[in-house]
ChimeraX commands (.cxc) that place a marker at each C-alpha (Angstrom):
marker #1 position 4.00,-5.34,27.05 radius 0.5
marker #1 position 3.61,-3.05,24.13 radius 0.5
marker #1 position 6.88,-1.75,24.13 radius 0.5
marker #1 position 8.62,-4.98,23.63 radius 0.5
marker #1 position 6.31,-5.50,20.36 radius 0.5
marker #1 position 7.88,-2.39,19.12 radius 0.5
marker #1 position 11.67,-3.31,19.80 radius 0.5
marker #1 position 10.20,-6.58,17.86 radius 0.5
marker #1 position 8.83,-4.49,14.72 radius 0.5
marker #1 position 11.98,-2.74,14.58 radius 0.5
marker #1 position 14.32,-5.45,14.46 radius 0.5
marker #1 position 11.97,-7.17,11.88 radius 0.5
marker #1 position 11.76,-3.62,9.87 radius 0.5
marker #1 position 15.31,-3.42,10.32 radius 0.5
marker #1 position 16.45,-6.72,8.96 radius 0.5
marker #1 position 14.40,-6.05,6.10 radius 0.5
marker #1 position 15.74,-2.90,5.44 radius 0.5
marker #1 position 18.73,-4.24,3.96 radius 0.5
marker #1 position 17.08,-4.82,0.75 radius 0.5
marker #1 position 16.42,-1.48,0.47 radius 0.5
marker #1 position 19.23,0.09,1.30 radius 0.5
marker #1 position 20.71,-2.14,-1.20 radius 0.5
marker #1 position 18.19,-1.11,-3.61 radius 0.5
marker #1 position 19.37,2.35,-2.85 radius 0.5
marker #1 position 22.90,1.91,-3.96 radius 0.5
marker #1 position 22.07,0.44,-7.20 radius 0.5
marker #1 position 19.65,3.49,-8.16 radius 0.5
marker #1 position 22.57,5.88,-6.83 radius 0.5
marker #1 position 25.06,3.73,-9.09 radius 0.5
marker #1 position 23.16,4.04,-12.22 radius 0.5
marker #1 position 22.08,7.78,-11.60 radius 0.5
marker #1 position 26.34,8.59,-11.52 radius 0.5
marker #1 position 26.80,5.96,-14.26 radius 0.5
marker #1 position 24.85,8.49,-16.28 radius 0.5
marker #1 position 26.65,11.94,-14.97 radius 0.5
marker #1 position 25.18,14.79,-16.39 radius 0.5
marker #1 position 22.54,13.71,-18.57 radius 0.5
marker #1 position 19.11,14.06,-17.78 radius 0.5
marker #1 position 18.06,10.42,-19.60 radius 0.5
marker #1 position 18.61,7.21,-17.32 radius 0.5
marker #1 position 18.43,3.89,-19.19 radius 0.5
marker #1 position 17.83,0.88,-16.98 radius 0.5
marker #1 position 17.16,-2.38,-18.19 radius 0.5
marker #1 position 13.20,-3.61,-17.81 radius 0.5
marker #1 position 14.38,-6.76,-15.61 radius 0.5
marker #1 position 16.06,-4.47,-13.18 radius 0.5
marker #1 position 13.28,-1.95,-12.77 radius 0.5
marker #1 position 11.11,-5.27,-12.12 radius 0.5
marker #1 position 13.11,-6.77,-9.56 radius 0.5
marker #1 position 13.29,-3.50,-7.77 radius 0.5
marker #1 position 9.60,-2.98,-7.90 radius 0.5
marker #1 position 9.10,-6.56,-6.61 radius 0.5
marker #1 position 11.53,-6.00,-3.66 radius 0.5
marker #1 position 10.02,-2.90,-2.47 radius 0.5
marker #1 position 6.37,-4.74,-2.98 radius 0.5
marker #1 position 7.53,-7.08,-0.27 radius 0.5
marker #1 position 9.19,-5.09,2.22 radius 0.5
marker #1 position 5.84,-3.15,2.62 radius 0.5
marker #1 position 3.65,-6.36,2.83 radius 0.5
marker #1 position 5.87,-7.53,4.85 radius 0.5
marker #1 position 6.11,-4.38,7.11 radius 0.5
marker #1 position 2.37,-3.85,6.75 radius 0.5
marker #1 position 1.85,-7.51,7.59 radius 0.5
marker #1 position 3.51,-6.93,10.76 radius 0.5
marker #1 position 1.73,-3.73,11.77 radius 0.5
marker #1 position -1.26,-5.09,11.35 radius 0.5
marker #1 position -1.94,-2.24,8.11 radius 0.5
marker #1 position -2.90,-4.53,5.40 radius 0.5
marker #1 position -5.40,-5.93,7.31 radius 0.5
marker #1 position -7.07,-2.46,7.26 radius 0.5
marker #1 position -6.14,-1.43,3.92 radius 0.5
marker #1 position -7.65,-4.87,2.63 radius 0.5
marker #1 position -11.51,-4.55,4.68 radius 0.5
marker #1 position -11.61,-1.22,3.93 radius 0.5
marker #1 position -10.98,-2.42,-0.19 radius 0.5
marker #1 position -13.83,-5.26,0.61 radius 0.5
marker #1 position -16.25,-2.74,1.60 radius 0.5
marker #1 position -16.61,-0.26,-0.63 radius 0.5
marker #1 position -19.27,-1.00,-2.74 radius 0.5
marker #1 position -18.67,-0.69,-6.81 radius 0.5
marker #1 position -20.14,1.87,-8.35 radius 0.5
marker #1 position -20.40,2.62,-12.55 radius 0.5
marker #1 position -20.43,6.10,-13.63 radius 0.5
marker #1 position -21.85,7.49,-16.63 radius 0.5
marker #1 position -20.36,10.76,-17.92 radius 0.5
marker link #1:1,2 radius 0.2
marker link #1:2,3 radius 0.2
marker link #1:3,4 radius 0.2
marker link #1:4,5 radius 0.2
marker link #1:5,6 radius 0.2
marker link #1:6,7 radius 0.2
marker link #1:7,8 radius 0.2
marker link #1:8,9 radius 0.2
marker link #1:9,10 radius 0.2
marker link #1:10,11 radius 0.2
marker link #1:11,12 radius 0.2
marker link #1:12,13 radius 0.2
marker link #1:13,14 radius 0.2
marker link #1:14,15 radius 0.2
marker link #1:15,16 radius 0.2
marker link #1:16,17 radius 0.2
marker link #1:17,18 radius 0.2
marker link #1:18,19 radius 0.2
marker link #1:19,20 radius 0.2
marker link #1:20,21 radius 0.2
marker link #1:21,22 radius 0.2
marker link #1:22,23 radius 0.2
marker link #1:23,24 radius 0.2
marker link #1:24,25 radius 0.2
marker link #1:25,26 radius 0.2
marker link #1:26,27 radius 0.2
marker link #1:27,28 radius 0.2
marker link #1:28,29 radius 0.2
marker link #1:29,30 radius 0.2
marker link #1:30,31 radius 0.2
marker link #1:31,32 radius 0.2
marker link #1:32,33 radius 0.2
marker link #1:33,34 radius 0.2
marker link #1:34,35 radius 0.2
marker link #1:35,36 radius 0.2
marker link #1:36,37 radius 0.2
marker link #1:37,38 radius 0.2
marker link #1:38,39 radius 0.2
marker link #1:39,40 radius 0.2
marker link #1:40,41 radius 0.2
marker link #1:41,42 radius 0.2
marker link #1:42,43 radius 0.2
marker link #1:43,44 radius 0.2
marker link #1:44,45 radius 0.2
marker link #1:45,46 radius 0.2
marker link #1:46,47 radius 0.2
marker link #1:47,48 radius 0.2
marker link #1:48,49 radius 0.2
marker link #1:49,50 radius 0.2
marker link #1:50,51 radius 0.2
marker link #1:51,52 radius 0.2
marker link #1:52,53 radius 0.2
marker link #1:53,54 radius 0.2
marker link #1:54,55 radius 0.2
marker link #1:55,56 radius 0.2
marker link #1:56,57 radius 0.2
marker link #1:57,58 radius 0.2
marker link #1:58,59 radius 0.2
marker link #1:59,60 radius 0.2
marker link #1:60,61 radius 0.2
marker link #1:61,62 radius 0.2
marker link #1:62,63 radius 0.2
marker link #1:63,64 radius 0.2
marker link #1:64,65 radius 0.2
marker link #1:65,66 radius 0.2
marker link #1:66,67 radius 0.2
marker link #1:67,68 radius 0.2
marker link #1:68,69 radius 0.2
marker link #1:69,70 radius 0.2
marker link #1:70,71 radius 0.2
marker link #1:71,72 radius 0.2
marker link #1:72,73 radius 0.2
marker link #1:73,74 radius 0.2
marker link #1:74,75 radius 0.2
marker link #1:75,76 radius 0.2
marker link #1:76,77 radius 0.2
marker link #1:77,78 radius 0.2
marker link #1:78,79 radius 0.2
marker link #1:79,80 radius 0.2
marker link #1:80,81 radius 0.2
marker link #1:81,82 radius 0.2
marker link #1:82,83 radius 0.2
marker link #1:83,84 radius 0.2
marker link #1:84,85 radius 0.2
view
């Protein structure tokens, strides 16, 4: 039974992975758009929208292992503390 959950996860990882292979391209585009010089301008928007697409392939991926659910108790349990230097 727990096999077939993991040919599940990696079709659902894998149909997500699109959007970051994609992402990949565009990062490889601009880095040989700017051949041999160690600046790289991007535009804010783009840097954005590739933040934001990354942010949900891992809640999606972590959503489906079951890791955000750990991630999140173990954020709801630690107990705030102030420090004085």
């Amino acid at each position: 039974m727990e096999g077939k959950s993991e040919i599940n996860i990696g079709k659902y990882v894998s149909r997500r992975l699109s959007q970051v292979k994609v992402l990949s391209r565009l990062l490889e585009t601009e880095l040989e758009t700017a051949k041999g010089s160690r600046d790289l301008t991007m535009d804010r928007n783009v840097v954005e929208q590739v933040l934001d697409v990354l942010e949900i392939f891992i809640e999606d991926c972590d959503s489906v292992t079951g890791g955000g659910q750990a991630a999140r108790k173990a954020n709801e349990q630690k107990p705030a503390v102030a420090r004085l230097n």
